[in-house]
C-alpha positions as CSV (number, residue, x, y, z in Angstrom):
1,X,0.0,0.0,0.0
2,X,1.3,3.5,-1.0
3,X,0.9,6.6,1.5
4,X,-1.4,7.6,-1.1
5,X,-3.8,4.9,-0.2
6,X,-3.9,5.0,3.4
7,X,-7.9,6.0,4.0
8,X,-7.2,8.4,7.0
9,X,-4.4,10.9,7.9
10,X,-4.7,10.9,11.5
11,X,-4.2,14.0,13.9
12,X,-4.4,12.6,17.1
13,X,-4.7,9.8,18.7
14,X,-4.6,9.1,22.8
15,X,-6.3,6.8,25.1
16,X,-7.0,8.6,28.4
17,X,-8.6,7.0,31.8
18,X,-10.5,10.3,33.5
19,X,-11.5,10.7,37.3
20,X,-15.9,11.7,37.9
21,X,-15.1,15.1,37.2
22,X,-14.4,15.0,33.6
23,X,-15.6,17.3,31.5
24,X,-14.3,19.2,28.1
25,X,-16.2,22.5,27.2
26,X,-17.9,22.9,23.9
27,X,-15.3,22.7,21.2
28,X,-15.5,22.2,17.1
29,X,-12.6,20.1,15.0
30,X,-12.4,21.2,11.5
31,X,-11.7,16.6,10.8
32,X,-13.6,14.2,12.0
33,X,-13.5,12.5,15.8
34,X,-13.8,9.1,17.0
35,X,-14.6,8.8,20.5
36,X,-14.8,5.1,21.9
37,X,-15.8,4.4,25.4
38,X,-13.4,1.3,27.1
39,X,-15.1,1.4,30.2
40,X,-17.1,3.5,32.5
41,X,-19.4,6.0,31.1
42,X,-19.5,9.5,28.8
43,X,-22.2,11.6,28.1
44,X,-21.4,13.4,24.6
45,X,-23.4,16.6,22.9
46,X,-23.2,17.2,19.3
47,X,-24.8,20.1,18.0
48,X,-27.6,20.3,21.1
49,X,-28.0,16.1,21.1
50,X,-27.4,14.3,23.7
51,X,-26.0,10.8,23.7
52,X,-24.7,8.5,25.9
53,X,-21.7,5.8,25.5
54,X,-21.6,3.1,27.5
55,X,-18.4,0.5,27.8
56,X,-17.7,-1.3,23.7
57,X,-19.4,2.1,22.4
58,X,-18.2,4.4,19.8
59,X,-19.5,7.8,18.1
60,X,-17.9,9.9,15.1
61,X,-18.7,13.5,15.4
62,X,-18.3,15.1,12.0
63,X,-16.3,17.9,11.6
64,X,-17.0,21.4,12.5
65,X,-19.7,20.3,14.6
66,X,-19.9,21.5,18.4
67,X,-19.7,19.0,20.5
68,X,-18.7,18.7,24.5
69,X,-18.3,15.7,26.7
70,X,-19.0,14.6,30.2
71,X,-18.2,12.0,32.5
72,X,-22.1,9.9,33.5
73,X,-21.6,7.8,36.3
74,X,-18.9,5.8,36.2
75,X,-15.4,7.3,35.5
76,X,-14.6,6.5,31.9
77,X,-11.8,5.1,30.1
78,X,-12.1,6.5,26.4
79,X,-10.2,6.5,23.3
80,X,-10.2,9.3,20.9
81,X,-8.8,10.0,17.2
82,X,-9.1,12.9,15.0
83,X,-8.4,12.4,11.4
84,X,-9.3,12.9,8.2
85,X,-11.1,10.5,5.8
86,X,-9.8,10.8,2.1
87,X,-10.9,7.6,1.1
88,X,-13.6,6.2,3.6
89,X,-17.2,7.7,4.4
90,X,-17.6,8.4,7.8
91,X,-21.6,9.8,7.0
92,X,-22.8,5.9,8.3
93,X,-21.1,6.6,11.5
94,X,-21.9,9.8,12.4
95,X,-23.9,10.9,14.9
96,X,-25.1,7.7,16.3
97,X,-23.7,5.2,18.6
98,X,-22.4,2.1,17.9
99,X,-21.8,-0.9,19.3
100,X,-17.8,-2.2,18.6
101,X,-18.5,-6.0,16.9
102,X,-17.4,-9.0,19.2
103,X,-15.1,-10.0,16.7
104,X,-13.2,-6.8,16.8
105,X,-12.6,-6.9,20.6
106,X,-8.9,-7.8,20.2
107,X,-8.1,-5.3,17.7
108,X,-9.4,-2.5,20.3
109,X,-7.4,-3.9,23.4
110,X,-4.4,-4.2,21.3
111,X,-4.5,-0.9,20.0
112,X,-4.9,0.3,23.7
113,X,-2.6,-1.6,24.4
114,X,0.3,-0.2,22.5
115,X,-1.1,3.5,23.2
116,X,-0.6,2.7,26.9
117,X,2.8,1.4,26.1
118,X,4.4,1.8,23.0
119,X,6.9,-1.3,22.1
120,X,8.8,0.3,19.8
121,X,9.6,3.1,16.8
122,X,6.8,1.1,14.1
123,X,4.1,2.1,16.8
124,X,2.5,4.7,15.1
125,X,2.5,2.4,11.7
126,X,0.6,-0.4,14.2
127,X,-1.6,2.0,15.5
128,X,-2.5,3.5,12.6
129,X,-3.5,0.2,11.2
130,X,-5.5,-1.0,14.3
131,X,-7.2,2.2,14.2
132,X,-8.6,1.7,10.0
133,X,-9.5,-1.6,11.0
134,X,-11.7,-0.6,13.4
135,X,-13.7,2.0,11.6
136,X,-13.7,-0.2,8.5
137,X,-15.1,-3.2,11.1
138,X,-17.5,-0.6,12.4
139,X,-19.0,0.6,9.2
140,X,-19.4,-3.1,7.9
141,X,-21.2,-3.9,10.7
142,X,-23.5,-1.1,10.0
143,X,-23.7,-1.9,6.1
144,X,-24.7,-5.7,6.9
145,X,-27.6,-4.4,9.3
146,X,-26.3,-5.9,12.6
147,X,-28.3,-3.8,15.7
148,X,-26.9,-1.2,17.4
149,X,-28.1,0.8,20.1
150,X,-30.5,4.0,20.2
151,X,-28.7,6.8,18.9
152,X,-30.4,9.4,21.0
153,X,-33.4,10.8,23.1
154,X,-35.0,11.9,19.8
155,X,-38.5,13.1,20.9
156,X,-39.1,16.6,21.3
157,X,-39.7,15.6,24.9
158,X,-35.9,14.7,25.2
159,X,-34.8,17.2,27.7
160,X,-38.2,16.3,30.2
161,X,-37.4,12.7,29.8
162,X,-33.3,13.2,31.0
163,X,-35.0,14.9,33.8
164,X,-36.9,12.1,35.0
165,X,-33.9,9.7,34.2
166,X,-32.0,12.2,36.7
167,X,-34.4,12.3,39.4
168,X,-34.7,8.5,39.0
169,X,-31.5,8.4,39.2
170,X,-30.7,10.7,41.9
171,X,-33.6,8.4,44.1
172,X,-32.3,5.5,43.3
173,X,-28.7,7.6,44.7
174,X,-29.7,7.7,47.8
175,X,-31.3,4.2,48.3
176,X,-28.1,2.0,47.4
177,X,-27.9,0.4,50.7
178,X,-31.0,-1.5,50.7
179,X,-33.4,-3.2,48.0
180,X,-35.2,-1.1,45.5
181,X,-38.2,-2.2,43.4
182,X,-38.5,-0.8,39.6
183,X,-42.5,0.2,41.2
184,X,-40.5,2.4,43.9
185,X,-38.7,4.0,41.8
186,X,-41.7,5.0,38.8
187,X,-43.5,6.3,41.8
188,X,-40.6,8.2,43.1
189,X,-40.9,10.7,40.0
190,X,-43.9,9.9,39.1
191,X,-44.5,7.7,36.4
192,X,-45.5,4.3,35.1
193,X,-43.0,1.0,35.7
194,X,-43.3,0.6,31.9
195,X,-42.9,4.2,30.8
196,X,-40.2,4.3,33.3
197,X,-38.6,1.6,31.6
198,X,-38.9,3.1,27.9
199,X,-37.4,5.9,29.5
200,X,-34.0,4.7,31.2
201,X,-33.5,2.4,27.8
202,X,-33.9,5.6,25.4
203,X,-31.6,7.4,28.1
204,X,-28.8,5.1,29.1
205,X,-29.8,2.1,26.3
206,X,-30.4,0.2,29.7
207,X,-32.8,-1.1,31.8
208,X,-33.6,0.5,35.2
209,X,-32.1,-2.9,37.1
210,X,-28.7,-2.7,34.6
211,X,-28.3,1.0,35.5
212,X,-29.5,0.6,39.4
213,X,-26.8,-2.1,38.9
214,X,-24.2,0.3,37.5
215,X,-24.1,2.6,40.9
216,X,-24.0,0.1,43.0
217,X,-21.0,-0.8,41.3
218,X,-20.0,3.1,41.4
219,X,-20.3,3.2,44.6
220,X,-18.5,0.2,45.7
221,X,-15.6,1.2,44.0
222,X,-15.7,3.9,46.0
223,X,-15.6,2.4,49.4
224,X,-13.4,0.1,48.4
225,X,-10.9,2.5,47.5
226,X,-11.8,5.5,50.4
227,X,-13.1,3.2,53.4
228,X,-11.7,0.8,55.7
229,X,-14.8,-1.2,55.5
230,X,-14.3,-4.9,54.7
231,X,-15.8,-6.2,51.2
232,X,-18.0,-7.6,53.1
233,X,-19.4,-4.9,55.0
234,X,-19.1,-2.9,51.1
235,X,-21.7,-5.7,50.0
236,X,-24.1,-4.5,52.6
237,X,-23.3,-0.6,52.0
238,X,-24.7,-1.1,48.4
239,X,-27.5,-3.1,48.9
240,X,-26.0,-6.3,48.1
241,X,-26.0,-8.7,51.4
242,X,-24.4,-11.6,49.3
243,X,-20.9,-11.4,49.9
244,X,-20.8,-14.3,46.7
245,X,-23.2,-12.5,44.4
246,X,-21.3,-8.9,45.1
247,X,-18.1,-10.2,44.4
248,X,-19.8,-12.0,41.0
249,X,-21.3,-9.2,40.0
250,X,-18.4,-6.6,40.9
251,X,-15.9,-8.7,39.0
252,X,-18.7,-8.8,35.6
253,X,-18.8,-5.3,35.7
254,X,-15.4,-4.4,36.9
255,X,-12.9,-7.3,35.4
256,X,-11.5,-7.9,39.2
257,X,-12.6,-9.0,42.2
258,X,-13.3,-6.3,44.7
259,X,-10.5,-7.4,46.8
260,X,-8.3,-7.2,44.0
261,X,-9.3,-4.0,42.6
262,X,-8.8,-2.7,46.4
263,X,-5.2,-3.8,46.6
264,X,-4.2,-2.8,43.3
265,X,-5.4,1.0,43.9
266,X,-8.6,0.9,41.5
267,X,-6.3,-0.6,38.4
268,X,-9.9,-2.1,36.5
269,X,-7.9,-2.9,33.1
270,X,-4.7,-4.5,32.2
C-alpha cells in the first residue's frame, strides 16, 4: 500500500482514563472524531443532542460540529482519534452510537494496548492500522444491518425525559444500601414501571435494574478504594448482602474482584 492509499491521515490519537469530574467544554474540530468508550461512562453533545456511550461504544462527530463531553456515572476510560477521511465515508457513522463488533474486541485492546505502552519506533504504523481496521469493522457492521443501540433521546420531549432519568437516578442515589423495586422508583418521579422503563432504555440504552446495577457498582468502587470497611461490609453498604453475588457481579462489571481491585489502587484494566 502506498501513502497515497492510506484511508485516513490521522491528527491525534490518545487513550485517556478520566477521574468523575471529567468534563471538556464545547469545542469544534475542522476533521472528523472518533470517540470510543473502554469502560465506564460519557455523556457526549453534538450540536444540542445528547448521547450516551456506555463501555464497547463508539460515536464519530463530523467535523465542524460543536460537541462537548462529560463524565455519567462511572469514571470513563475513552479512546479518541481525530483524522481525516480521504478515502472512507464516515456519514454511516456519524452521529449515532455504535456498538464495537465481538469479533473486533482484540483489535481494540491491542490498539490500547500499544497507546498505553508503546513497544517500539513502528508504533504509530501499528496503531494506525488498528485504528482503519476498526472503523472499517465498524462501518461493515453497519452496512450488513447488525443492531446497534439507540442513537439518542430523539422526541421533542428529550430534555423532560433526561429529567426524569436524573431524578430517577438521583432516588435511586440515595437508596443503594437497601433493595429497590422498579415500582418504587416509577412512583418516586412519578411515572409508570413501563414508561419508566422506555425511559432509562432511550436514556442510558439500559434497563432501570442494569443502571441501578451500575451505581451500586460506582459506589462500591468507591468504598473500596476511600473506606476501611471490609468487602463484606461494602456488599451490605450497596444493597448487596451476598458477599458471593457482590463479588460476582463486581468482577462482571469491573474485570476484578473487589479485593483485587482494592489492593491494586482501582487498576480495573490490564
Amino acid at each position: 500500500m502506498t501513502a497515497n492509499a492510506f484511508p485516513i491521515r490521522i491528527d491525534s490519537l490518545f487513550y485517556r482514563e478520566a477521574s468523575l469530574a471529567y468534563h471538556t467544554g464545547a469545542h469544534e474540530h475542522r476533521v472528523h472524531q472518533w470517540i470510543y468508550c473502554m469502560h465506564g461512562g460519557m455523556t457526549v453533545s453534538i450540536n444540542g443532542s445528547f448521547f450516551e456511550l456506555h463501555p464497547e461504544e463508539s460515536i464519530v462527530i463530523p467535523p465542524k460540529a460543536s460537541r462537548e463531553t462529560w463524565c455519567r456515572q462511572k469514571a470513563p476510560g475513552y479512546l479518541v482519534c481525530i483524522f481525516e477521511s480521504s478515502r472512507l465515508d464516515m456519514t454511516p457513522m456519524e452521529g449515532r452510537v455504535l456498538k464495537l463488533p465481538s469479533e473486533m474486541r482484540d483489535d481494540i485492546q491491542a490498539l490500547v494496548g500499544e497507546l498505553r505502552q508503546p513497544r517500539g519506533d513502528d508504533s504509530p504504523f501499528l496503531t494506525s492500522a488498528l485504528t482503519v481496521r476498526l472503523l472499517i469493522g465498524h462501518l461493515r457492521a453497519i452496512a450488513t444491518g447488525i443492531p446497534q443501540p439507540a442513537s439518542s433521546l430523539s422526541s421533542l420531549n428529550a430534555i423532560r425525559h433526561q429529567e426524569l432519568v436524573d431524578q430517577a437516578e438521583v432516588f435511586m442515589q440515595k437508596n443503594l444500601h437497601r433493595q429497590l423495586l422498579r415500582q418504587e422508583i416509577a412512583s418516586a418521579v412519578g411515572v409508570s414501571e413501563p414508561h419508566l422503563a422506555r425511559l432509562f432504555r432511550a436514556a442510558t440504552n439500559k434497563t432501570v435494574l442494569q443502571r441501578l446495577t451500575d451505581m451500586r457498582i460506582v459506589q462500591a468502587k468507591s468504598l473500596l478504594l476511600e473506606s476501611t470497611l471490609s468487602v463484606t461490609q461494602i456488599a451490605g453498604e450497596v444493597g448487596l448482602s451476598s458477599f458471593s453475588h457482590f463479588t460476582r457481579i463486581f468482577k462482571r462489571a469491573v474485570g476484578v474482584a473487589p479485593s483485587d481491585y482494592r489492593r491494586s489502587g482501582g487498576q480495573s484494566w490490564a
